[in-house]
Biopython code that builds the backbone (N, CA, C, O; Angstrom):
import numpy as np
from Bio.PDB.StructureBuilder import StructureBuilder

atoms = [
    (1, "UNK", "N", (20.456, -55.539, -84.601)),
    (1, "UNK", "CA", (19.103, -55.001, -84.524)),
    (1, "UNK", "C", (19.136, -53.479, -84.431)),
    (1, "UNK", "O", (18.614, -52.760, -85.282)),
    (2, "UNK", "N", (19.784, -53.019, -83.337)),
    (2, "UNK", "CA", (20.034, -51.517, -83.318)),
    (2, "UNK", "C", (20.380, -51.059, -84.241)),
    (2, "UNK", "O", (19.455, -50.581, -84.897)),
    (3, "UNK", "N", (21.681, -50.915, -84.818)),
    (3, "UNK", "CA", (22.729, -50.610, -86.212)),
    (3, "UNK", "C", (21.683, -50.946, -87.034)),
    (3, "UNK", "O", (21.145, -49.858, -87.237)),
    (4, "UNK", "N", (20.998, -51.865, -87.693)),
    (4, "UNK", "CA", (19.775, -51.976, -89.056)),
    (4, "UNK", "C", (18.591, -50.627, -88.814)),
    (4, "UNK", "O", (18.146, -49.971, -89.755)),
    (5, "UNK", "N", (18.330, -50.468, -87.798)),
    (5, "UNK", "CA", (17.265, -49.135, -87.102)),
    (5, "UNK", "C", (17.971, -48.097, -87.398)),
    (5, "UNK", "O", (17.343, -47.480, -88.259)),
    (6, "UNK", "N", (18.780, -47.657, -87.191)),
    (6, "UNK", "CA", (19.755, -46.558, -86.779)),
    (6, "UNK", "C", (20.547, -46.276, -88.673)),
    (6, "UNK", "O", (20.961, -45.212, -89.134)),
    (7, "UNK", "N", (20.511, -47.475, -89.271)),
    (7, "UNK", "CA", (20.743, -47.009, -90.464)),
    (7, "UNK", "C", (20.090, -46.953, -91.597)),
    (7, "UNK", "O", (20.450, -46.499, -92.683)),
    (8, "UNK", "N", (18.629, -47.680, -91.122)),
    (8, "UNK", "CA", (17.188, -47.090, -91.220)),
    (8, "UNK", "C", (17.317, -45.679, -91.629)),
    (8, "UNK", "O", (17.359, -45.266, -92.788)),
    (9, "UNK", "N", (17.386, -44.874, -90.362)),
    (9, "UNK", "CA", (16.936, -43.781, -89.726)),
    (9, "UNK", "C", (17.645, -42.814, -90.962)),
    (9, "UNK", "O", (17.080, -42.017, -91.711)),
    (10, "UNK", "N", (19.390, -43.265, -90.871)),
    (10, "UNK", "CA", (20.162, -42.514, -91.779)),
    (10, "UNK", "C", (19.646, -42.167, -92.797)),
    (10, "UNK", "O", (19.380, -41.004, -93.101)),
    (11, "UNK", "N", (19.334, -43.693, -93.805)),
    (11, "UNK", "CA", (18.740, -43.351, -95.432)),
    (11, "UNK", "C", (17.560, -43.124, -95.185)),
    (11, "UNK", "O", (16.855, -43.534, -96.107)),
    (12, "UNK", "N", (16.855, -42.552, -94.181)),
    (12, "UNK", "CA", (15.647, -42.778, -94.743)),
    (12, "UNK", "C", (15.174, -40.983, -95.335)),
    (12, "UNK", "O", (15.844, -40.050, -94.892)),
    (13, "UNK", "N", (14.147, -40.732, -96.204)),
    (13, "UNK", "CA", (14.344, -39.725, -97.272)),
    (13, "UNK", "C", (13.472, -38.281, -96.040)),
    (13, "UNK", "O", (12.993, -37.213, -96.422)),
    (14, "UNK", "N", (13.526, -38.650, -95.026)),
    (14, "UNK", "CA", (13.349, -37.402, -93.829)),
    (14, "UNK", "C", (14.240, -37.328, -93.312)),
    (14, "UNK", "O", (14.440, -36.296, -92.672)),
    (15, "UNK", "N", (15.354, -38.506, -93.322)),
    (15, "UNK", "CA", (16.675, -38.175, -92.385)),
    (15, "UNK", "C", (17.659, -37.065, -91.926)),
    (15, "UNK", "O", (17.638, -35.933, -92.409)),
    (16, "UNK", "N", (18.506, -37.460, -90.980)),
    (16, "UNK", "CA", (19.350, -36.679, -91.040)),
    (16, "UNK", "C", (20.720, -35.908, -91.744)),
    (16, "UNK", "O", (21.596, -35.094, -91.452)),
    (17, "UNK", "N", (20.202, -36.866, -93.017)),
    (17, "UNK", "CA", (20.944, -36.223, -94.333)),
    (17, "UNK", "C", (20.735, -35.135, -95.385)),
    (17, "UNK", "O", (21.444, -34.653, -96.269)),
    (18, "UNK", "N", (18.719, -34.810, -94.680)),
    (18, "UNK", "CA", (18.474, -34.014, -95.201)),
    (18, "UNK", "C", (17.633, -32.590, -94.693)),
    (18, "UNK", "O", (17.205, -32.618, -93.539)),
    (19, "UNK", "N", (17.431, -31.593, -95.351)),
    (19, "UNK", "CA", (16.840, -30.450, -94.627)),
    (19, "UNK", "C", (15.282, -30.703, -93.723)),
    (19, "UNK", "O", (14.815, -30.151, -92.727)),
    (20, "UNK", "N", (14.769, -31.846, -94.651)),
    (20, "UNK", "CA", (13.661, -32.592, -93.807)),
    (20, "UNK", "C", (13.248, -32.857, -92.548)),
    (20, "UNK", "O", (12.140, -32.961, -92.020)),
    (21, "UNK", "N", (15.369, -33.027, -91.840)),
    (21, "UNK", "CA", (14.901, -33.486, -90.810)),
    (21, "UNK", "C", (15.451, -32.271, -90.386)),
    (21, "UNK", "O", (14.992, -32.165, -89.249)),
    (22, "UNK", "N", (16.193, -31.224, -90.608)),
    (22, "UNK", "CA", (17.272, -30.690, -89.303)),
    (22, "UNK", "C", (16.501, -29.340, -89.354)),
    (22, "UNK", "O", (16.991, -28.444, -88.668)),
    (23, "UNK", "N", (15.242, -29.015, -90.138)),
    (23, "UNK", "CA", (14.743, -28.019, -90.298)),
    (23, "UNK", "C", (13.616, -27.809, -88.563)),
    (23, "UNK", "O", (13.616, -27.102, -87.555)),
    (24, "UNK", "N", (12.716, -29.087, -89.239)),
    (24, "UNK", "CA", (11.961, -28.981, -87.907)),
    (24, "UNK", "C", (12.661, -29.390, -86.457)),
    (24, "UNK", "O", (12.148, -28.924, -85.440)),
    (25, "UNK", "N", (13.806, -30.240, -86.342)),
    (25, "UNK", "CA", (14.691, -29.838, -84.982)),
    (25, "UNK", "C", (14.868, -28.734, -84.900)),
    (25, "UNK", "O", (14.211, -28.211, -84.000)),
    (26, "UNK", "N", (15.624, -27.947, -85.573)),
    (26, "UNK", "CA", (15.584, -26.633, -84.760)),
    (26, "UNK", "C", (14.270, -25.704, -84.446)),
    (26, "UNK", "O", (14.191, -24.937, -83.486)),
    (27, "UNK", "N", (13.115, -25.943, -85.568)),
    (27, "UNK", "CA", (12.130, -25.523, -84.982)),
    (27, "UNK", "C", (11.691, -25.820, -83.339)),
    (27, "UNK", "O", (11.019, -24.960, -82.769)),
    (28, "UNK", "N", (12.044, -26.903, -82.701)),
    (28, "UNK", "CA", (11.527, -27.325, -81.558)),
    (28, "UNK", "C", (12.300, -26.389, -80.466)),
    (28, "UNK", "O", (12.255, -26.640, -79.262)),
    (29, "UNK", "N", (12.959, -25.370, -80.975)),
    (29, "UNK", "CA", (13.528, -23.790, -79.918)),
    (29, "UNK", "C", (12.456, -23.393, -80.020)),
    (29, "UNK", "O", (11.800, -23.529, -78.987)),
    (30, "UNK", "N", (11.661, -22.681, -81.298)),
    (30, "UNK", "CA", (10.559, -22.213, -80.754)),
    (30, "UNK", "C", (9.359, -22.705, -79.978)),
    (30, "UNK", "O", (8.680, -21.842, -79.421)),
    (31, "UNK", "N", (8.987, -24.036, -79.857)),
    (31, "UNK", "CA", (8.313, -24.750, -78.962)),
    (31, "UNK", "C", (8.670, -24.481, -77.083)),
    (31, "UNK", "O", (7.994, -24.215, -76.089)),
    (32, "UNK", "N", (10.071, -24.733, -77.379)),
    (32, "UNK", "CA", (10.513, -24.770, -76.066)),
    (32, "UNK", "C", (10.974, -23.299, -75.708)),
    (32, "UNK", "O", (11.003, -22.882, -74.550)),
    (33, "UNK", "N", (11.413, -22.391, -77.065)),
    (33, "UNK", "CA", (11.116, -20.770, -75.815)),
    (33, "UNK", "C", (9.498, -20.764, -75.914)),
    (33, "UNK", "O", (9.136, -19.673, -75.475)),
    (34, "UNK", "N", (8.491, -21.456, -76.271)),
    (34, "UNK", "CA", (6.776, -21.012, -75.678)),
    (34, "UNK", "C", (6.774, -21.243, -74.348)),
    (34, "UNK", "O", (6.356, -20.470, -73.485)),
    (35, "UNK", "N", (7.410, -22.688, -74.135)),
    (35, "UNK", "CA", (7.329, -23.292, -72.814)),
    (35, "UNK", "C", (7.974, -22.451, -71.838)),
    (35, "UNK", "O", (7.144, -22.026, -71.035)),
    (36, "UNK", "N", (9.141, -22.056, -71.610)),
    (36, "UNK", "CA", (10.146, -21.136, -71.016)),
    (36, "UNK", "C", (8.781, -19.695, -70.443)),
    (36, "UNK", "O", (8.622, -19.136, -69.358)),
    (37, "UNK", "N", (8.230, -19.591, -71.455)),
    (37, "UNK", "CA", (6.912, -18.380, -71.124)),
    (37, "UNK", "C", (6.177, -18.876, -70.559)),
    (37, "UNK", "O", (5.314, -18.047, -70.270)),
    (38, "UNK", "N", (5.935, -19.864, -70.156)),
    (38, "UNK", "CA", (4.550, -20.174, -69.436)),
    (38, "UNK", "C", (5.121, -19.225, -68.330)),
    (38, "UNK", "O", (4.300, -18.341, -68.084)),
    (39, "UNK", "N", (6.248, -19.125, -67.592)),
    (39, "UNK", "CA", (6.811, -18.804, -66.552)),
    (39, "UNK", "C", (6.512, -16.749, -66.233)),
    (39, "UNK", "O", (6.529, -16.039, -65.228)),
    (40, "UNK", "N", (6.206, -16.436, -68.123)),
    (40, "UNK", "CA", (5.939, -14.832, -67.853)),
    (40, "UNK", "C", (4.451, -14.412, -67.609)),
    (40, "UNK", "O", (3.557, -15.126, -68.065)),
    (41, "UNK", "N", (4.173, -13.343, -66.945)),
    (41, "UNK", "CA", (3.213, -13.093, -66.734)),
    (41, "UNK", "C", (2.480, -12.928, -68.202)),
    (41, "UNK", "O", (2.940, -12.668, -69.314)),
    (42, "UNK", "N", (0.809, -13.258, -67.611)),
    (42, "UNK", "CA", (0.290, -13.302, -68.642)),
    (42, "UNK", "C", (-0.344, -11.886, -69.222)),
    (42, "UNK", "O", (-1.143, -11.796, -70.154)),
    (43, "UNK", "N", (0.317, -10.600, -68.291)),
    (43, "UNK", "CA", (0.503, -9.277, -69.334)),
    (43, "UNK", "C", (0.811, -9.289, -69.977)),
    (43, "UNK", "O", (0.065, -8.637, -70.708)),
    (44, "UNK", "N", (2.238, -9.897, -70.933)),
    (44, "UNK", "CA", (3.348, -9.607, -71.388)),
    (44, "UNK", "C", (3.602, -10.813, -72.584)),
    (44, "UNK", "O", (4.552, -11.222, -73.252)),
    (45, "UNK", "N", (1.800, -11.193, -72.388)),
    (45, "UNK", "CA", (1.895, -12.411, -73.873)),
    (45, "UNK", "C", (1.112, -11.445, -74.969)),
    (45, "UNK", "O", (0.174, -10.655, -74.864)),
    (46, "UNK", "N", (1.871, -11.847, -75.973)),
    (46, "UNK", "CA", (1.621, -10.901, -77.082)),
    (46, "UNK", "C", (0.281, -11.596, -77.735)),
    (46, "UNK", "O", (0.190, -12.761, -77.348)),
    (47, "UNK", "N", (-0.730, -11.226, -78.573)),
    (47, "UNK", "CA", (-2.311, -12.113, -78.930)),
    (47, "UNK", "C", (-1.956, -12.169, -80.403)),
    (47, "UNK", "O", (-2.499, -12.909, -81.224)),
    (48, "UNK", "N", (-1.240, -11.530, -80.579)),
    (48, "UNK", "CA", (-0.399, -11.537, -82.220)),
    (48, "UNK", "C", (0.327, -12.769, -82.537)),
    (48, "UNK", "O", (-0.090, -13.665, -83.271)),
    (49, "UNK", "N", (1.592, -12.732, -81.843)),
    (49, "UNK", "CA", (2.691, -13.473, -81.556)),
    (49, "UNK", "C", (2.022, -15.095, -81.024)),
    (49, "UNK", "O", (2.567, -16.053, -81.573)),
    (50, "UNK", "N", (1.150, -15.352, -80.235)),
    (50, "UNK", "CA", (0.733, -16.531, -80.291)),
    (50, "UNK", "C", (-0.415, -16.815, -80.982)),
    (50, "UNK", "O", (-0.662, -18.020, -80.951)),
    (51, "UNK", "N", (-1.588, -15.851, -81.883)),
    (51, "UNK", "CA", (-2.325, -16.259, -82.572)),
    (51, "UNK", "C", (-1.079, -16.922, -83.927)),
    (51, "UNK", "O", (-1.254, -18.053, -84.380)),
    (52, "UNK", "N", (-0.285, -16.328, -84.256)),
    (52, "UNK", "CA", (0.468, -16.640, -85.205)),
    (52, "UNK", "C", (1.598, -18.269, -84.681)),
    (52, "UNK", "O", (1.842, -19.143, -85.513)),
    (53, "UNK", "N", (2.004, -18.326, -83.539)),
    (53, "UNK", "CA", (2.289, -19.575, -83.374)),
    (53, "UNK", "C", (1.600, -21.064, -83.569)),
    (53, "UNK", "O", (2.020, -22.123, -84.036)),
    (54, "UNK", "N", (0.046, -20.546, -82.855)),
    (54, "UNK", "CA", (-0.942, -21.504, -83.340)),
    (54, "UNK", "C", (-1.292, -22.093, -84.468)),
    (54, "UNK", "O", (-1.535, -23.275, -84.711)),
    (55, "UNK", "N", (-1.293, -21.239, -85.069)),
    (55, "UNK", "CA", (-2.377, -21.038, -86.785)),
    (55, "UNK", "C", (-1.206, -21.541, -87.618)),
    (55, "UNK", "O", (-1.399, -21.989, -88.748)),
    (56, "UNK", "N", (0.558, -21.442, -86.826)),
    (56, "UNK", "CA", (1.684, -21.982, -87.801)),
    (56, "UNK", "C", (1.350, -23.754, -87.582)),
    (56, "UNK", "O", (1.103, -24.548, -88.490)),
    (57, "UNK", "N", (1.422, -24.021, -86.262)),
    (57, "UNK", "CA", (1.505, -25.355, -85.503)),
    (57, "UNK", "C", (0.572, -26.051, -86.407)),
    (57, "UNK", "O", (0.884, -27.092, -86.985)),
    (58, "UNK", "N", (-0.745, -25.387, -86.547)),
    (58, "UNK", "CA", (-1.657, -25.912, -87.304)),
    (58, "UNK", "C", (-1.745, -26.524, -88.482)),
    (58, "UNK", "O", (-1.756, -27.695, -88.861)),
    (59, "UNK", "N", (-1.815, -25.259, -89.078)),
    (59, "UNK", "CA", (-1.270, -25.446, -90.901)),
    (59, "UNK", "C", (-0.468, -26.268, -91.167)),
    (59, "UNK", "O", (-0.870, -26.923, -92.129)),
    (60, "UNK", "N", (0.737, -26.679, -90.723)),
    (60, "UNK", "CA", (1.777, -27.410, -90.809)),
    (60, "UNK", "C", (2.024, -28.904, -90.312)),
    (60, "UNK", "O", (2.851, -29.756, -90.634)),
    (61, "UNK", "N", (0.808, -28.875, -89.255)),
    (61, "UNK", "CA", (0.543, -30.232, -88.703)),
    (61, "UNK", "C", (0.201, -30.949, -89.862)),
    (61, "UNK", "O", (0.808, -31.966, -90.198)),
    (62, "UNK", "N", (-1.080, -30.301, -90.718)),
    (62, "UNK", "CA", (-2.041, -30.951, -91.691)),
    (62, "UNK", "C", (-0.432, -31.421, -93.086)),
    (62, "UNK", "O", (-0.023, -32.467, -93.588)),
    (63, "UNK", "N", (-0.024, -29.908, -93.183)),
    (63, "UNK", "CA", (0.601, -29.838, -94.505)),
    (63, "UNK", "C", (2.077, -31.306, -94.104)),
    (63, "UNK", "O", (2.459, -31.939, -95.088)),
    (64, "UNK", "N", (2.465, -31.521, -93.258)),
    (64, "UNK", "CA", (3.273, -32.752, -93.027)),
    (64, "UNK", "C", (2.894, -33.893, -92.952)),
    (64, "UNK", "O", (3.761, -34.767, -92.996)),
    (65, "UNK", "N", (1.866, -34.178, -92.851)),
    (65, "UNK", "CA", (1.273, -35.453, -92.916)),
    (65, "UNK", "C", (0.887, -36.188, -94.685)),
    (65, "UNK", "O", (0.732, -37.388, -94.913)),
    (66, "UNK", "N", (0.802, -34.926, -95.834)),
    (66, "UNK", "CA", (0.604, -34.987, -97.005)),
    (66, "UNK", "C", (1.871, -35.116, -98.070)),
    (66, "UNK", "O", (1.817, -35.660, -99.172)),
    (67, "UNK", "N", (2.904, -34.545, -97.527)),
    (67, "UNK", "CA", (3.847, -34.455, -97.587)),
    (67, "UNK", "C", (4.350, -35.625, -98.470)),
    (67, "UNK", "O", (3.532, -36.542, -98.541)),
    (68, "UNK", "N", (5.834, -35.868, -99.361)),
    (68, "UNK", "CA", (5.940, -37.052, -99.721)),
    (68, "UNK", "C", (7.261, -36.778, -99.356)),
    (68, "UNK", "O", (7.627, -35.782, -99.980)),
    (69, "UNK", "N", (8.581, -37.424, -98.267)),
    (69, "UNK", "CA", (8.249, -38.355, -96.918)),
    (69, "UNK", "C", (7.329, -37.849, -96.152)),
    (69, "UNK", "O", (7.525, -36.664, -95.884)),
    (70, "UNK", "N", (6.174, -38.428, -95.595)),
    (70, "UNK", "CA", (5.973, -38.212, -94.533)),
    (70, "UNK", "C", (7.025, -37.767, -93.269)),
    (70, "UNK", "O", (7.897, -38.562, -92.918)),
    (71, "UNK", "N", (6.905, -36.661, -92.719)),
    (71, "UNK", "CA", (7.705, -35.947, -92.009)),
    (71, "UNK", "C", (6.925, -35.944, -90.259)),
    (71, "UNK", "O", (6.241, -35.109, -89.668)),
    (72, "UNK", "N", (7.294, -36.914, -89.993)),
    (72, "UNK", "CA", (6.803, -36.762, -88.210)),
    (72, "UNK", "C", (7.601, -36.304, -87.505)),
    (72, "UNK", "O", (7.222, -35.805, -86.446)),
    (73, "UNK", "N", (8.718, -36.314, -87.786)),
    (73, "UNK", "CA", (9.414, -34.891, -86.580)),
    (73, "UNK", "C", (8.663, -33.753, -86.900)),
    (73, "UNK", "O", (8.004, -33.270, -85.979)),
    (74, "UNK", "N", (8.610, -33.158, -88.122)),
    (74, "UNK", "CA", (7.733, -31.640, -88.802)),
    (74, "UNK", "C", (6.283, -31.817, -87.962)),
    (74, "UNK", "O", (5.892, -30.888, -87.255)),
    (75, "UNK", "N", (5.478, -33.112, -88.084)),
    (75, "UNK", "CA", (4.345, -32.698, -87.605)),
    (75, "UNK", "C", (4.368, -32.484, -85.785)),
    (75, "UNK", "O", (3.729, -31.667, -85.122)),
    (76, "UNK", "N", (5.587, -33.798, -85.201)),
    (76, "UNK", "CA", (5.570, -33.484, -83.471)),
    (76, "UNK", "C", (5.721, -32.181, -83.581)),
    (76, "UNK", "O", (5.268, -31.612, -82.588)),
    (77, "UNK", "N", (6.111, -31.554, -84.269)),
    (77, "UNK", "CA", (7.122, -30.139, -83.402)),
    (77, "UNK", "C", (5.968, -29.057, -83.455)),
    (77, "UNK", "O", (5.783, -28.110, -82.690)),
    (78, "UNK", "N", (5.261, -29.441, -84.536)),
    (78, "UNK", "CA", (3.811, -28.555, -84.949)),
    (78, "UNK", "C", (2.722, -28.854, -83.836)),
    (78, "UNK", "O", (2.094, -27.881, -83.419)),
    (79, "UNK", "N", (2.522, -29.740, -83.467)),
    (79, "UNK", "CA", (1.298, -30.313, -82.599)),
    (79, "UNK", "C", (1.789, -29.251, -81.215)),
    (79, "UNK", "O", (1.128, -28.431, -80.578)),
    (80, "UNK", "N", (3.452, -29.747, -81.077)),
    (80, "UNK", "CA", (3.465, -28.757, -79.708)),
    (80, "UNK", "C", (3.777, -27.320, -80.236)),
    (80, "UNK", "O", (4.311, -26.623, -79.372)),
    (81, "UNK", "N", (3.644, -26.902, -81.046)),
    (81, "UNK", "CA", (3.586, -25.110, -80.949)),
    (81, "UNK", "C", (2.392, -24.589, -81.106)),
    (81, "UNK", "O", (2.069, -23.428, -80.853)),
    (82, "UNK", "N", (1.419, -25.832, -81.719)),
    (82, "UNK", "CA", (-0.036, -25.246, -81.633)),
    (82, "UNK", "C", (-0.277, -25.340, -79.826)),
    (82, "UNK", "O", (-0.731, -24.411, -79.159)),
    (83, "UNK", "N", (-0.050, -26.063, -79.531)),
    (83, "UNK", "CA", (-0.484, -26.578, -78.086)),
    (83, "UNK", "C", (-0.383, -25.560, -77.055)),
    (83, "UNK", "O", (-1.150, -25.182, -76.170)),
    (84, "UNK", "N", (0.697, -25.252, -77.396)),
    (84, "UNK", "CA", (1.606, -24.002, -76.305)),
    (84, "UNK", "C", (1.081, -23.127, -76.765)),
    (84, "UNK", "O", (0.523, -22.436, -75.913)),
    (85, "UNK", "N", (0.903, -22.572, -78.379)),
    (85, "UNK", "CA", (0.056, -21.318, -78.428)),
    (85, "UNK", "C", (-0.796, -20.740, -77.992)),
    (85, "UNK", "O", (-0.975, -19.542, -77.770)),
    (86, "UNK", "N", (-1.940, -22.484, -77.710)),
    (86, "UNK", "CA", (-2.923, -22.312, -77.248)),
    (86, "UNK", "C", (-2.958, -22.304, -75.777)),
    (86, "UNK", "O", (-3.839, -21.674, -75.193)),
    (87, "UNK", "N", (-2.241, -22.828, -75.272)),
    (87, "UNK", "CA", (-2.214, -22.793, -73.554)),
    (87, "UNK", "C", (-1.668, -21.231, -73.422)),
    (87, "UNK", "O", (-1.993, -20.753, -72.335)),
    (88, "UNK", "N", (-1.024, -20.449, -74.143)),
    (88, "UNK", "CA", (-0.463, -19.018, -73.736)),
    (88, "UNK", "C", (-1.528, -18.645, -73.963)),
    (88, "UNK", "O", (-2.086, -18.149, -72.984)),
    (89, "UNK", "N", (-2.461, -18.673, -75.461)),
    (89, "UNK", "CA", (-3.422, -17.838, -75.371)),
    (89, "UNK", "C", (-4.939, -17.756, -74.671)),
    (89, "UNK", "O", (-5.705, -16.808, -74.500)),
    (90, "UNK", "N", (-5.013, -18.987, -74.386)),
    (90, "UNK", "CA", (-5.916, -19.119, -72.785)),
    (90, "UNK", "C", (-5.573, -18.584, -71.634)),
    (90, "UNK", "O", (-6.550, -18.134, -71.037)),
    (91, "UNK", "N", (-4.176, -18.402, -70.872)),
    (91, "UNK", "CA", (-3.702, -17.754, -70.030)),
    (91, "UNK", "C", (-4.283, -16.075, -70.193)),
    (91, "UNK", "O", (-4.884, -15.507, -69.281)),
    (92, "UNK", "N", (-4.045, -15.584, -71.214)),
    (92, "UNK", "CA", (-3.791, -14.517, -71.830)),
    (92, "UNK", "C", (-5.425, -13.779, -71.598)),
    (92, "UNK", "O", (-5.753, -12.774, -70.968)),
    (93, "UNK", "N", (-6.336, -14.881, -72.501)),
    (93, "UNK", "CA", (-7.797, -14.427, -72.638)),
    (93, "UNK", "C", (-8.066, -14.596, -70.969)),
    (93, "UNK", "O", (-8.727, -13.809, -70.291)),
    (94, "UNK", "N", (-7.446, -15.717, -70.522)),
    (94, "UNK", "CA", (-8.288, -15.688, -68.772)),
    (94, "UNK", "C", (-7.571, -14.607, -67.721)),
    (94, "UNK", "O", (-8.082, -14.540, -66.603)),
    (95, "UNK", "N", (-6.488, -13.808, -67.990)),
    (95, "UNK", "CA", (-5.860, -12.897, -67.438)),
    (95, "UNK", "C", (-6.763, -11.412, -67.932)),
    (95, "UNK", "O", (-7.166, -10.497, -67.213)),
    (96, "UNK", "N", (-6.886, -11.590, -69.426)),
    (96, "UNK", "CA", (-7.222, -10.053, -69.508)),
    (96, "UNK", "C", (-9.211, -10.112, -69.385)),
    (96, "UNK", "O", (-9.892, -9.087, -69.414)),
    (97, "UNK", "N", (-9.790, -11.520, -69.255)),
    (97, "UNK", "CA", (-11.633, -11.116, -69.507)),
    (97, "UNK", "C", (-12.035, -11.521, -68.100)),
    (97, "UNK", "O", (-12.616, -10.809, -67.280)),
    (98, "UNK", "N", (-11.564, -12.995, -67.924)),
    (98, "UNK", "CA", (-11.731, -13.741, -66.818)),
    (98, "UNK", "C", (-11.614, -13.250, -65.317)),
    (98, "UNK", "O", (-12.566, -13.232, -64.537)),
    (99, "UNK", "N", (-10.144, -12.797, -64.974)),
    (99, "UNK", "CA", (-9.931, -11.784, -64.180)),
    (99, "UNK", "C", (-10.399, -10.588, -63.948)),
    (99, "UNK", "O", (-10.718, -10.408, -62.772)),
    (100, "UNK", "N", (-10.616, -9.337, -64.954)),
    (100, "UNK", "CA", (-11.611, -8.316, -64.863)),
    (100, "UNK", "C", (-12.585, -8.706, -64.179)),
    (100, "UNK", "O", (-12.705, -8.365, -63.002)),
    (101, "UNK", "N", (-13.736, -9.745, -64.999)),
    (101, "UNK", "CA", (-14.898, -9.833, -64.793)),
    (101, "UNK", "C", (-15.229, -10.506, -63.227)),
    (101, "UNK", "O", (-16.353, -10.456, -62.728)),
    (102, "UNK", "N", (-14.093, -11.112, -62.585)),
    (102, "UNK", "CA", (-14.459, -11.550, -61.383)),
    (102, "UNK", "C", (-13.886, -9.947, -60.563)),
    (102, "UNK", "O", (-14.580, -9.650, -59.590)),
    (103, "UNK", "N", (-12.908, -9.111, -60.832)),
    (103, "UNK", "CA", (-12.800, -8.091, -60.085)),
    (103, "UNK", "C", (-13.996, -7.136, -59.687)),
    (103, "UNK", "O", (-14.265, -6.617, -58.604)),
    (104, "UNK", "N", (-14.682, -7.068, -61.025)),
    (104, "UNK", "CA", (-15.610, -6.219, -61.127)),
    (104, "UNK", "C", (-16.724, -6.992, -60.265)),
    (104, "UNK", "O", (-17.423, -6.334, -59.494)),
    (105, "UNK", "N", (-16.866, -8.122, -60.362)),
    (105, "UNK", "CA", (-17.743, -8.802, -59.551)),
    (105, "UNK", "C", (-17.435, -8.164, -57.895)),
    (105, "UNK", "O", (-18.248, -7.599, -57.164)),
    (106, "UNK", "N", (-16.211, -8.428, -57.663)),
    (106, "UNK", "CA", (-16.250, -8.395, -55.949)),
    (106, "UNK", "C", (-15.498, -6.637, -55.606)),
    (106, "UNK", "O", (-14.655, -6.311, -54.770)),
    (107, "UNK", "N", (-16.153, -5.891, -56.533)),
    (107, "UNK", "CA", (-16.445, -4.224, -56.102)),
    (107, "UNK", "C", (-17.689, -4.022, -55.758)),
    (107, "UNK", "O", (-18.079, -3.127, -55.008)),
    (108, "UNK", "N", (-18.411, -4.918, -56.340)),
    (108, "UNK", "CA", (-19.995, -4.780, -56.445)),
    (108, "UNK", "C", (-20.087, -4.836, -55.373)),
    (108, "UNK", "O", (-21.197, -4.775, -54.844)),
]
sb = StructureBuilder()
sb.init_structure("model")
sb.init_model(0)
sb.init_chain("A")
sb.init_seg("    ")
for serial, (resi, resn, name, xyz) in enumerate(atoms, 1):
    if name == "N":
        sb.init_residue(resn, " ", resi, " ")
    sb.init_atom(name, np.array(xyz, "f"), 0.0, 1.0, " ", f" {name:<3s}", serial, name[0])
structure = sb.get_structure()
C-alpha cells in the first residue's frame, strides 16, 4: 500500500523527478524566512518587499491551479507567502497608522 503511494508520488508528472516539484520546495525558504520576521520589529518591514511577496503568493496561487500537472506543492507554498505577506503587512500598516493615531489620541 505504502510503496504503490510513494511510487505514485515518484512518476507522477509534478514529482520529484521534476523541476515541478523541487522548484516550489525551495520556494517554502522564502515562506519560512517571512515567518522568522514576524519576530522583527514592525519598523524594519519593508511595504515594497511584502507588497511584492503577496501579489507573488497570489498570482501564482491562481496560475498553479491551471497549470497542466496541477501543481499543489506550487499552490501550498503560494497560499502561505501570500498569508505571511499579509500578516507582515498588517503589522506594518498597524505599527505605522494605528499606533500614531492612538498616540496622538492620548497627548490630547
Amino acid at each position: 500500500m505504502v510503496t504503490s503511494k510513494l511510487q505514485a508520488l515518484w512518476n507522477h508528472p509534478a514529482g520529484p523527478k521534476t523541476i515541478h516539484f523541487w522548484a516550489p520546495t525551495f520556494k517554502w525558504g522564502l515562506s519560512i524566512a517571512n515567518i522568522a520576521d514576524f519576530q522583527k520589529p514592525p519598523e524594519n518591514i519593508s511595504y515594497l518587499q511584502q507588497i511584492a511577496v503577496t501579489c507573488t503568493g497570489m498570482i501564482w496561487c491562481r496560475c498553479s491551479t491551471v497549470i497542466t500537472p496541477k501543481n499543489w506543492n506550487l499552490f501550498s507554498v503560494n497560499v502561505a507567502m501570500a498569508a505571511t505577506g499579509l500578516y507582515q503587512l498588517s503589522r506594518k500598516i498597524k505599527n505605522d497608522y494605528v499606533a500614531e493615531g492612538e498616540a496622538a489620541a492620548e497627548n490630547e
